[in-house]
N, CA, C, O and CB atoms as a CASP TS submission, in Angstrom:
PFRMAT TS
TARGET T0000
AUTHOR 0000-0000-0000
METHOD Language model
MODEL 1
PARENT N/A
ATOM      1  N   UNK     1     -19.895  -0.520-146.364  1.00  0.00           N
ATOM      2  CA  UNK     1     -18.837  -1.073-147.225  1.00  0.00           C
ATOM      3  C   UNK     1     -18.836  -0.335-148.564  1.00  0.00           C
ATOM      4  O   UNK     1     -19.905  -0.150-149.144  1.00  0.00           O
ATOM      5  CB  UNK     1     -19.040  -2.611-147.446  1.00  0.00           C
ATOM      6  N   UNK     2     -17.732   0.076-149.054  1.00  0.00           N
ATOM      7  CA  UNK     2     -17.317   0.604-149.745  1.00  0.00           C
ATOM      8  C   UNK     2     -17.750  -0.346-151.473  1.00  0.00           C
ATOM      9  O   UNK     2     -17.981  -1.550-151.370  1.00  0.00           O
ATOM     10  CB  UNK     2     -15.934   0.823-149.105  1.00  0.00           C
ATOM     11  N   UNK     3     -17.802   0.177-152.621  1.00  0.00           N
ATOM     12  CA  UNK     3     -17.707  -0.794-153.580  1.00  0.00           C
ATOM     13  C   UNK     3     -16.364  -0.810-153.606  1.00  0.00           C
ATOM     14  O   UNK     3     -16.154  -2.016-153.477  1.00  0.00           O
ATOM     15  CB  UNK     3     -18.385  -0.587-154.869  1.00  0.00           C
ATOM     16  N   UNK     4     -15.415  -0.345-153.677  1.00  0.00           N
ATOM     17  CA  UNK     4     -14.165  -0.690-153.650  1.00  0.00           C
ATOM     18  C   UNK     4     -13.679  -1.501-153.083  1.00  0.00           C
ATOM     19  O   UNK     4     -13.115  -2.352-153.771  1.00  0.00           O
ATOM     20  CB  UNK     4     -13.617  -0.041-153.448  1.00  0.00           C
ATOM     21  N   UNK     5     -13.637  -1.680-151.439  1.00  0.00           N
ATOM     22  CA  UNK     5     -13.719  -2.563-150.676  1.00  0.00           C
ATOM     23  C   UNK     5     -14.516  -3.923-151.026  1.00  0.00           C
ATOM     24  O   UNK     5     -14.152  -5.078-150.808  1.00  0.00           O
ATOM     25  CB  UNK     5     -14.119  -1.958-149.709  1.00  0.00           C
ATOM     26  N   UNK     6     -16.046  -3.329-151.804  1.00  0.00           N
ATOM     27  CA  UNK     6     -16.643  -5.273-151.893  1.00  0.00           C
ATOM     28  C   UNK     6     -15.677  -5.936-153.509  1.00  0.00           C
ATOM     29  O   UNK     6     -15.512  -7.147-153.654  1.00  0.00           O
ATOM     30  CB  UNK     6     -19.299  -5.407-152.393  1.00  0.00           C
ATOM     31  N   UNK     7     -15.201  -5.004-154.458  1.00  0.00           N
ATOM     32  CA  UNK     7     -14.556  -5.889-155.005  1.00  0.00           C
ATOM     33  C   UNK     7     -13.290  -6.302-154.613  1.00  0.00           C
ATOM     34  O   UNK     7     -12.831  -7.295-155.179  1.00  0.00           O
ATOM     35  CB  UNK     7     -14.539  -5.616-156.024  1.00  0.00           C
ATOM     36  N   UNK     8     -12.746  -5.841-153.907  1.00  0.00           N
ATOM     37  CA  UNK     8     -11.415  -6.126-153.374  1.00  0.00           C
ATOM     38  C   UNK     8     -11.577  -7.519-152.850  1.00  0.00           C
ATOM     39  O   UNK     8     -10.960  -8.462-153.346  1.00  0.00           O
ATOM     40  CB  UNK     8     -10.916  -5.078-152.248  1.00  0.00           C
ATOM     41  N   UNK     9     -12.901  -7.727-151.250  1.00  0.00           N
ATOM     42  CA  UNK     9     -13.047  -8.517-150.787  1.00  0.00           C
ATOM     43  C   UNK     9     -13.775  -9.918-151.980  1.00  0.00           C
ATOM     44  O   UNK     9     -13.410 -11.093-151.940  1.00  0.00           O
ATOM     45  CB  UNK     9     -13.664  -7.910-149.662  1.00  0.00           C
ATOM     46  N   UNK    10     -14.545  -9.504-152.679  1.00  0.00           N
ATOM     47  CA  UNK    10     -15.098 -10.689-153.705  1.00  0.00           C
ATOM     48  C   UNK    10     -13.527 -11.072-154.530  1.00  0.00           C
ATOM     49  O   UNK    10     -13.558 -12.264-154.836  1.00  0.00           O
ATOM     50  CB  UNK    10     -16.600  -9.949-155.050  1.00  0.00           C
ATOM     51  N   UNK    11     -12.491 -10.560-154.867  1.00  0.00           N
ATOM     52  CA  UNK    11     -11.661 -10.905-155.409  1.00  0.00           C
ATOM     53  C   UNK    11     -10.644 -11.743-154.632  1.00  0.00           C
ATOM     54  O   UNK    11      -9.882 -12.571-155.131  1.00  0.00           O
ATOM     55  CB  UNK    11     -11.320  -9.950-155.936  1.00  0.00           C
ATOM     56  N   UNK    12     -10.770 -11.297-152.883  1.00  0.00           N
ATOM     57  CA  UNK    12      -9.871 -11.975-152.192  1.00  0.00           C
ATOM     58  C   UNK    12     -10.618 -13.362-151.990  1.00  0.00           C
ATOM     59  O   UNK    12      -9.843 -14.319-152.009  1.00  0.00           O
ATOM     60  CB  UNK    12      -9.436 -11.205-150.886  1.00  0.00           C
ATOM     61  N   UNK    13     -12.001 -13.686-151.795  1.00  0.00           N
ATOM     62  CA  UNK    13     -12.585 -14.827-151.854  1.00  0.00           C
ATOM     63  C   UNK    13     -12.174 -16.001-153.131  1.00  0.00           C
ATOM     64  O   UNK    13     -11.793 -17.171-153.084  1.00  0.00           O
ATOM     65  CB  UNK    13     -13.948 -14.393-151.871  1.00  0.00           C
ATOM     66  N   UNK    14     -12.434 -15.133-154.157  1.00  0.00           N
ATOM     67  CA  UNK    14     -11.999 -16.089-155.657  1.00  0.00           C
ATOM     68  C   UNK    14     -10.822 -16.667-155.491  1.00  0.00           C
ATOM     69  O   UNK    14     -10.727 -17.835-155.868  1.00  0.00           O
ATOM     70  CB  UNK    14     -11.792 -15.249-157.110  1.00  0.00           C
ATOM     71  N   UNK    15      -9.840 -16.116-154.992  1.00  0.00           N
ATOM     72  CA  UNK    15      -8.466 -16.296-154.696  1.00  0.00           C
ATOM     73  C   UNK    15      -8.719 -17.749-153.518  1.00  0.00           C
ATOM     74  O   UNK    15      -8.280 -18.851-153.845  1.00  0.00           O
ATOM     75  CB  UNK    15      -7.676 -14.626-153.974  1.00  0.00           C
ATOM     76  N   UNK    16      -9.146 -17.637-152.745  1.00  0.00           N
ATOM     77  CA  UNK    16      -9.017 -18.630-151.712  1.00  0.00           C
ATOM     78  C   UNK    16      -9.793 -20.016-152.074  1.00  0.00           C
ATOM     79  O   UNK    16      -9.623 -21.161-151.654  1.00  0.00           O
ATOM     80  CB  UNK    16      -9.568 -18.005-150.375  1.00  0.00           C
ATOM     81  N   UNK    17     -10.865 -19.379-153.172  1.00  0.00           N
ATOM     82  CA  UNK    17     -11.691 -20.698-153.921  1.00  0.00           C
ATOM     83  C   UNK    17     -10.627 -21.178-154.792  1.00  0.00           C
ATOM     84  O   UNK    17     -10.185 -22.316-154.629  1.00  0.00           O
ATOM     85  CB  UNK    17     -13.197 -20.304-154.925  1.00  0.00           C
ATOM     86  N   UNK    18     -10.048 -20.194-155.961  1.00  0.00           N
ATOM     87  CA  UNK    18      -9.558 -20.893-156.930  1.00  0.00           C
ATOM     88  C   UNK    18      -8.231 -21.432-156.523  1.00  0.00           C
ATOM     89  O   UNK    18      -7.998 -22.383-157.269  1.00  0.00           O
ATOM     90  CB  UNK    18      -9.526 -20.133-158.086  1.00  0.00           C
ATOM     91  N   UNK    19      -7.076 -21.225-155.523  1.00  0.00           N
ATOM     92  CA  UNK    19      -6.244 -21.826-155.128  1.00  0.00           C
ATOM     93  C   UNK    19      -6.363 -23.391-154.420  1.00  0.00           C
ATOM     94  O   UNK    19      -5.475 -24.233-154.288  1.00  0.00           O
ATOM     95  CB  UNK    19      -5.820 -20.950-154.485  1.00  0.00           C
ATOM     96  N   UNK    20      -6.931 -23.413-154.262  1.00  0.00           N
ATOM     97  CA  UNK    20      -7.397 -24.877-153.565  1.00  0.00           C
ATOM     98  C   UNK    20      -7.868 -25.656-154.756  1.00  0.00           C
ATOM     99  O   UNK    20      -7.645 -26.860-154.885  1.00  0.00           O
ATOM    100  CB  UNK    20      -8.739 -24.773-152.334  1.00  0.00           C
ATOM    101  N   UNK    21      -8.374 -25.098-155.417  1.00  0.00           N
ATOM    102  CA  UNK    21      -8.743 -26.078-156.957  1.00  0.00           C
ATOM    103  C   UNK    21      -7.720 -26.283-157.812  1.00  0.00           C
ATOM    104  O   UNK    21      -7.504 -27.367-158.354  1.00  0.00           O
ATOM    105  CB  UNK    21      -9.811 -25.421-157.998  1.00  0.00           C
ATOM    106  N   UNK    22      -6.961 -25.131-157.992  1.00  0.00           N
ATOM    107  CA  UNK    22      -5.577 -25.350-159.021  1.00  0.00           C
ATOM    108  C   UNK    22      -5.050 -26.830-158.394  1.00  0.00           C
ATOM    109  O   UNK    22      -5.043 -27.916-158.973  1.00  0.00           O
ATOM    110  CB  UNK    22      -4.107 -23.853-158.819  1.00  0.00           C
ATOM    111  N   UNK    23      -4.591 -26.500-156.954  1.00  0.00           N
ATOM    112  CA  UNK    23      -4.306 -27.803-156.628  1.00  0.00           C
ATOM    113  C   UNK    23      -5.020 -28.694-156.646  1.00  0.00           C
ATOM    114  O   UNK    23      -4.400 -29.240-157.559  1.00  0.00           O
ATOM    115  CB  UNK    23      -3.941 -27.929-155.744  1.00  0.00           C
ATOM    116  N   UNK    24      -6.084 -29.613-156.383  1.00  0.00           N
ATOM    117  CA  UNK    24      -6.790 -30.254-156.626  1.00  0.00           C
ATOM    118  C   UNK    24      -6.396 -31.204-158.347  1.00  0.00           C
ATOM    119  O   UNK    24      -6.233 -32.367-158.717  1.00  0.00           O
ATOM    120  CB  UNK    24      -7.912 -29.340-156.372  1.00  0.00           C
ATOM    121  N   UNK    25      -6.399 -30.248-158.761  1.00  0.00           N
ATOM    122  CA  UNK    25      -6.293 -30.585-160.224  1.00  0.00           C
ATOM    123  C   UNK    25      -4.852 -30.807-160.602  1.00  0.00           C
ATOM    124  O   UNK    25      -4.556 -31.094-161.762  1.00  0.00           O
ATOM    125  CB  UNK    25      -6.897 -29.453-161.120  1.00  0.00           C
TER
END
């Protein structure tokens, strides 16, 4: 894995955490 690729993928994770919380809230 690329570092490019792991921030891409750590950024697509944040995305799937923090969307579910916006709503939440």
């Amino acid at each position: 894995m690329t570092l490019i690729t792991k921030k891409y993928v750590k950024n697509y994770q944040n995305k799937l955490f923090f969307v579910p919380n916006l709503g939440v809230k």
